[in-house]
Structure formats: structure tokens, C-alpha cells
N, C-alpha and C positions, 0 to 999 in steps of 0.2 A: 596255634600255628607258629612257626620258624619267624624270624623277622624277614628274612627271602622269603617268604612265601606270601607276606604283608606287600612286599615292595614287587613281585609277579602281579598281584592280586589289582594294585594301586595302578600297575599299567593297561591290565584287562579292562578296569570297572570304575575306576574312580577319577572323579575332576579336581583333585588335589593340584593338577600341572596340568596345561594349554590339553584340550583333546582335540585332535587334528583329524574329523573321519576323512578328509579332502585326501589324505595320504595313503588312507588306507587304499585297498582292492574295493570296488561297489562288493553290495553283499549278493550271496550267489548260492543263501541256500539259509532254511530256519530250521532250530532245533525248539524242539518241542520238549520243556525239561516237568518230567512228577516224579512222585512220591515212590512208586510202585507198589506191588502189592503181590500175596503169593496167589498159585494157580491150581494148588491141591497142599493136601492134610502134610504131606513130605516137602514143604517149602513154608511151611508156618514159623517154624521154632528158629530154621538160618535168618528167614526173614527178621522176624523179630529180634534177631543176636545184631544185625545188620544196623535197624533201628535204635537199638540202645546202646550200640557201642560209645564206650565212652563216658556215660550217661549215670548218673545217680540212681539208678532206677532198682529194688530190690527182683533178685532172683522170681519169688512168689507174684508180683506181682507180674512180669511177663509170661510166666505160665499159666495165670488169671485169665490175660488175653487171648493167650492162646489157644485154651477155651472157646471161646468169644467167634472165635473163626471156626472151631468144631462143629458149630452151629449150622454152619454154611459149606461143609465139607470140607472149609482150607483155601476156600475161592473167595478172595477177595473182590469184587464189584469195577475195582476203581481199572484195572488195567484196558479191560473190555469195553468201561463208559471212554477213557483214553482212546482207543481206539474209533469209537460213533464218535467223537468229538475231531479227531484228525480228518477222519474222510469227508464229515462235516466242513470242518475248514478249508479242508482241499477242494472242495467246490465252489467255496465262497471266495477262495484265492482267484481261482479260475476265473470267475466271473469278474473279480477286478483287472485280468489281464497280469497278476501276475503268479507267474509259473517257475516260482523257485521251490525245489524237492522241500519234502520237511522229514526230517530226520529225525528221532522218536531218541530220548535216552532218561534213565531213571536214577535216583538217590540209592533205593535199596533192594530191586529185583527186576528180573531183566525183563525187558533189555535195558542195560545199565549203561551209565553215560559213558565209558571209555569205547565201547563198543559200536556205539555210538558216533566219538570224536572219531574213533577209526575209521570206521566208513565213511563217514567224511571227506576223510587225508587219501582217503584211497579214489574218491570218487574224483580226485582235482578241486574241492573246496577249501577257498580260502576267507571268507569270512562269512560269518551264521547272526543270525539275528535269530535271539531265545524269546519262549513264549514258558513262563512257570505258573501252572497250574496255581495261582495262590495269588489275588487280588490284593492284599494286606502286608505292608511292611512289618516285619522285625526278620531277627538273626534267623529263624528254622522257615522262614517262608520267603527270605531272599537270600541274606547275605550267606547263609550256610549252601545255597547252590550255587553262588558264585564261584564258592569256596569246593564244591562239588566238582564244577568246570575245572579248576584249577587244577585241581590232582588228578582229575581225566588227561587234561592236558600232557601233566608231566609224564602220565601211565604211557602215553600215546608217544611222547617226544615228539623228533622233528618233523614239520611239516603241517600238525598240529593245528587246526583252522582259528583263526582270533573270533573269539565271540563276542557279541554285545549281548544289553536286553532290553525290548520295551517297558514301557513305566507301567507302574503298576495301575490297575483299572481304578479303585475301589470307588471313586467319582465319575465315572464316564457317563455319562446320558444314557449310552445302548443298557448298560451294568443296570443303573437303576432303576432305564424302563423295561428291564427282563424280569425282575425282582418284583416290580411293584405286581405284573402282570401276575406272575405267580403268587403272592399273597395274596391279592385281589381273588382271584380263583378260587383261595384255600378260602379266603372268608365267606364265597357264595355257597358253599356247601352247607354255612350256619342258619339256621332258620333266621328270617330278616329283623325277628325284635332280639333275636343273642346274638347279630352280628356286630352289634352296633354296642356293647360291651362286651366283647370279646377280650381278653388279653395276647396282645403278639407279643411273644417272645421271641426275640432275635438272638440266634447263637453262637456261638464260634468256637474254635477250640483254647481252651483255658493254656496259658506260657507263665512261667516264674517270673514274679514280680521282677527279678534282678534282670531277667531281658525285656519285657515291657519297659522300662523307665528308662532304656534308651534307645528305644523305636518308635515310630509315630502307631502300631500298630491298635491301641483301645483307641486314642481318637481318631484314626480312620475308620474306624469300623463305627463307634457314634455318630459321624457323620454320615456314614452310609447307612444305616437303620433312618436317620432323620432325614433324609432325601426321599427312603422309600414309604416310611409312614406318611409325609406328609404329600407327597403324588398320589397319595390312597386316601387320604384324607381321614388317618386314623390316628388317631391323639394315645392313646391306650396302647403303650408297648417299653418295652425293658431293652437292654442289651443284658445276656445271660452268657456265661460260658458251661463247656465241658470239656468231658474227656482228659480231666488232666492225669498226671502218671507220676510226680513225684512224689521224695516222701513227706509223710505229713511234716515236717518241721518247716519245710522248705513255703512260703508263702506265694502263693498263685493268684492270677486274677481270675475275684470273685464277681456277682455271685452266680455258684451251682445251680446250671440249668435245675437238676432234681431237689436242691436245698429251694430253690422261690418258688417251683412247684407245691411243693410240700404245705407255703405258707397260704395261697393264694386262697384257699376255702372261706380260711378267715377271714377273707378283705372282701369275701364277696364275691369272687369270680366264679362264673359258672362255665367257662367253653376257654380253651387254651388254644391257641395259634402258633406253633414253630415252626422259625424261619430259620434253615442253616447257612445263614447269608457268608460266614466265615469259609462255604465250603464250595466247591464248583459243580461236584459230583457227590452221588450217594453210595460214598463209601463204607468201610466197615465202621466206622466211628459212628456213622450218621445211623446206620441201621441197627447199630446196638444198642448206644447211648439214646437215640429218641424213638426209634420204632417200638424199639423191647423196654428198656429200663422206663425211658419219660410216658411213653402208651401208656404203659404197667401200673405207673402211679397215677396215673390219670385217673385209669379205672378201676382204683382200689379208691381214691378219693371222691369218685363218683363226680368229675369234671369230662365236661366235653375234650376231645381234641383233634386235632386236624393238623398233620405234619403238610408242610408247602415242600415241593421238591426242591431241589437244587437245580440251580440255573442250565447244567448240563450241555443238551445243545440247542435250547433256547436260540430260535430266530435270531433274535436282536443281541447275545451275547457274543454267538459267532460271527456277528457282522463287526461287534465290537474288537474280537479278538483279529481278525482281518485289518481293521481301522488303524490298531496301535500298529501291527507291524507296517501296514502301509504308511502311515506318517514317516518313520525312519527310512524304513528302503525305498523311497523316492524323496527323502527330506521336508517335505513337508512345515509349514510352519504353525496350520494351527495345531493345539491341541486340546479337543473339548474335554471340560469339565464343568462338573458343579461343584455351586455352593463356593464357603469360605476358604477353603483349604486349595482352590486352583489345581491343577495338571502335578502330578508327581513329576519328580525331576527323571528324565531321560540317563541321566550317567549318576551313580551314587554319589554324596560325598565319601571322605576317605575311612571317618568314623563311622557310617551308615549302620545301623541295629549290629553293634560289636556287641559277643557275648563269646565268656564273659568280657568286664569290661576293660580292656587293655588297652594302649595303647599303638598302633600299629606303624610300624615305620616307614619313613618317609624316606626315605635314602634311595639311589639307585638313579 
């Protein structure tokens, strides 16, 4: 990005200089910010050009994926759980007594964020409080929708609503008592003498080392597997990734859900547990990478296994997801968390999960 687009970016989102909300407009409306995803076989391939732009990614390997969706006729999952997840929250806003609209915009299929800010600017909104689908800090699961907003922004010009955004859950109580519940579940399904050595695998999607090492994102997610195994009271469990997509040279955080799979026979394990705790909903990654491929090897290694769902809309998550925006739009002072790592910060710092890793300027 532009060093202007560093110092927009610094007055939107970051505590580098005094944040004043007392000055702002009260907020008067949230924006609900994901991924998106296509909705037939003729939105797979823009989709995917959408997602890699930019991006080290070989030609062959996006038309791999694109496959992947063939599978499913081109319908992505994730747009439609968006959807049970908003009217979900729209109830649960309700019943807190507040009744600010929520506005729906996406990274890479619509409805996308400009279209988005624009209704907005049209409806008389001047400031949104965002909710992004993505518990876990680094650069592709915050600071690049910051950066999302931004160039919505400028798309939109003036009038333009100012946005914030709640902290990120990945400690919340609600988070880890949705999570525990649904592991727990996934383990009742084991016969009760192979629950009790069971392997959980905890998953997430696999990021290059060069963004990991400046986002708290691996140890957030180790603290939150460790919240939820030990509310379960289960000692036996990994943190695993997948899904990754760059090229082999490029180094990722390890290890391959399917490379510890592979190992496990030998150690002894008989029944596998995955948890896609890195993901909200069961998206295309989730249904391919652990339905199809980790199933697959399962039962080509003759191990049990038992996929736990994704939090989705989980009672207690959507009370969570209620809870952070209600702390902000009415100010609120606590903010629960667990464990060592305390409450995410509310406004990013300046260098917050930069990728890569530049310096961004301060000026303006």
C-alpha cells in the first residue's frame, strides 16, 4: 500500500495518536465483514482470480481448487451459513435492546464491501461498528480487511461511513464454552474406553511463516485449543494446520493436518477428533481439507474419526458475537477473557499483523 493509504488507514484503525470516540457520531449501524464465496460453477474461477490477486500462488494450483468446488456444483457453503449467522444475531441484538441495522459486505464476492459502504452512505449512516468473521489476529484475518474497508471507502468517496471494529474473540468465555460444547459432543460419539484416548486435533488454516512472526495469530490459537481442552478435561490434543496454498519454497506454519495424520498409527492412536477451531463456519476449506482428504486418510489408515463442527451459530457464540459489539456501542468497560493473554486490544496498534513487513507511515 501507498504511504497515504498507511496514514487513512492509521486514522481509521489505529492507537498510534489520542483516539477520541467522544467526538465521533454514537455508532448507528454494524457492518458484518467475510470472506465470501461463489454461488454456482460460473463464479468459481472470478472468485478465485479475486482471492489470489496479487498473491504468489501458481496458475495450476488455482484451477486444483477449482475443482475442489466442482464437487459442490460452485456453491460455496460459507455465504448462506453468513446469512443463518446474521438473522441469528439479529435476534440476539433484539433482545439486547439494540436495534442498529447490520449491513453484510465481503473481501471477494458479493455482496462486496463497497456496495456495502454504499448503502450505508445512502441510508444516512455515519459510523459502523464491524464484526469479521475471523477470531484470530494476523495480516489475512484482520489487518487486510481493515485494509478492505479502506479502499471500500475511497471506492465510495464522500460521505463514506467511519468504521471501527470489535476485538477479536479468540479468549472470550462464550467462544470457549461453544467450542468446548461441541468437542465434547464430538467425543460422545467414541465408544467410552477410546474416548478417553482419543487424539484432538485442533486446526486452522496454515499462513507463511513471514506473516505469522508478526501477528499474535499461532499463539492465539494455542491458547485457545488450551482453554478448550482443558474445560473438556482432555490432555490429548495438537494444534494442526491446513489448507495452505503457497509455493513449496515459501515456508508455512506447520504441522499438516494430513502430514500428523499420517504419523498417528505409529504412536498408537486409534480414533482422531478434528476441531476446525481457526474457522467460524463450514466452509469450502473445511469440507474438503477434513471431510474428504483427512476422512479419506482416516479410513485408508483404518483410524476412527469424528469431525466436531464449526461454532457456526452456536447459542453461546452468538451471544458472544452480540457481547463484543455491545461492549463498544454503549462503552462498556469490562471485557471478558481468558487465560494469560487478557481482552484483545479494541483499536490495533499501528504495526498490527503488517504483511509483508513494512513499515507504515506515520505522517498526516
Amino acid at each position: 500500500m501507498k504511504a497515504l493509504d498507511y496514514i487513512a488507514i492509521d486514522r481509521l484503525f489505529f492507537h498510534d495518536r489520542p483516539f477520541m470516540p467522544d467526538a465521533l457520531p454514537p455508532f448507528d449501524s454494524i457492518l458484518f465483514v467475510s470472506f465470501g464465496g461463489p454461488e454456482g460453477m460460473d463464479d468459481v474461477v472470478p472468485f478465485l482470480e479475486n482471492v489470489l490477486r496479487g498473491k504468489n500462488v501458481p496458475h495450476e494450483r488455482m484451477l486444483a481448487v477449482a475443482e475442489h468446488y466442482r464437487r459442490f456444483d460452485g456453491v460455496s457453503p460459507i455465504n448462506q451459513q453468513n446469512r443463518t449467522l446474521i438473522a441469528a444475531l439479529r435476534a440476539e441484538l433484539d433482545g439486547l435492546g439494540l436495534e442498529l441495522p447490520i449491513y453484510w459486505g465481503n473481501r471477494n464476492w458479493q455482496p462486496l464491501l463497497p456496495d456495502a459502504l454504499r448503502q450505508m452512505r445512502d441510508d444516512g449512516r455515519q459510523r459502523g461498528i464491524a464484526f469479521f468473521t475471523s477470531m484470530f489476529s494476523c495480516y489475512s484475518g484482520c489487518r487486510q480487511y481493515r485494509e478492505n474497508i479502506l479502499d471500500a471507502q475511497q471506492q465510495v468517496g464522500a460521505g463514506t461511513p467511519h468504521i471501527e471494529k470489535v476485538r477479536m474473540g479468540f479468549n472470550h468465555p462464550l467462544f470457549i464454552e461453544a467450542q468446548a460444547d461441541l468437542v465434547k459432543s464430538g467425543l460422545q460419539s467414541l465408544e467410552p474406553l477410546r474416548r478417553a484416548t482419543a487424539k484432538i486435533l485442533f486446526t486452522a488454516h496454515s499462513i507463511p511463516m513471514s506473516m505469522a512472526v508478526n501477528s499474535r495469530y499461532a499463539q492465539q490459537l494455542f491458547e485457545a485449543c488450551r482453554l478448550v481442552a482443558q474445560a473438556i478435561g482432555h490432555s490429548d490434543w495438537e494444534l494442526v494446520y491446513q489448507s495452505r496454498s503457497g509455493p513449496p519454497q515459501q515456508p508455512w506454519l506447520e504441522p499438516d493436518v494430513c502430514d500428523r495424520i499420517e504419523a498417528l498409527p505409529g504412536e498408537g492412536t486409534r480414533d482422531v477428533v478434528v476441531v476446525p477451531i481457526g474457522f467460524i463456519s463450514d466452509h469450502m476449506e473445511v469440507l474438503f481439507d477434513l471431510d474428504t482428504e483427512a476422512k479419506e486418510l482416516c479410513e485408508r489408515l483404518k483410524l476412527g474419526f469424528v469431525r466436531v463442527p464449526s461454532v457456526g451459530i452456536h447459542p453461546r457464540f452468538v451471544t458472544m458475537i452480540a457481547q463484543l459489539l455491545q461492549e463498544r456501542i454503549e462503552q462498556l468497560d469490562t471485557r471478558p477473557a481468558l487465560g494469560p493473554l487478557g481482552p484483545s486490544h479494541d483499536v490495533c496498534p499501528v504495526d498490527c499483523c503488517l504483511y509483508p513487513q513494512t513499515t507504515p507511515s506515520r505522517g498526516g
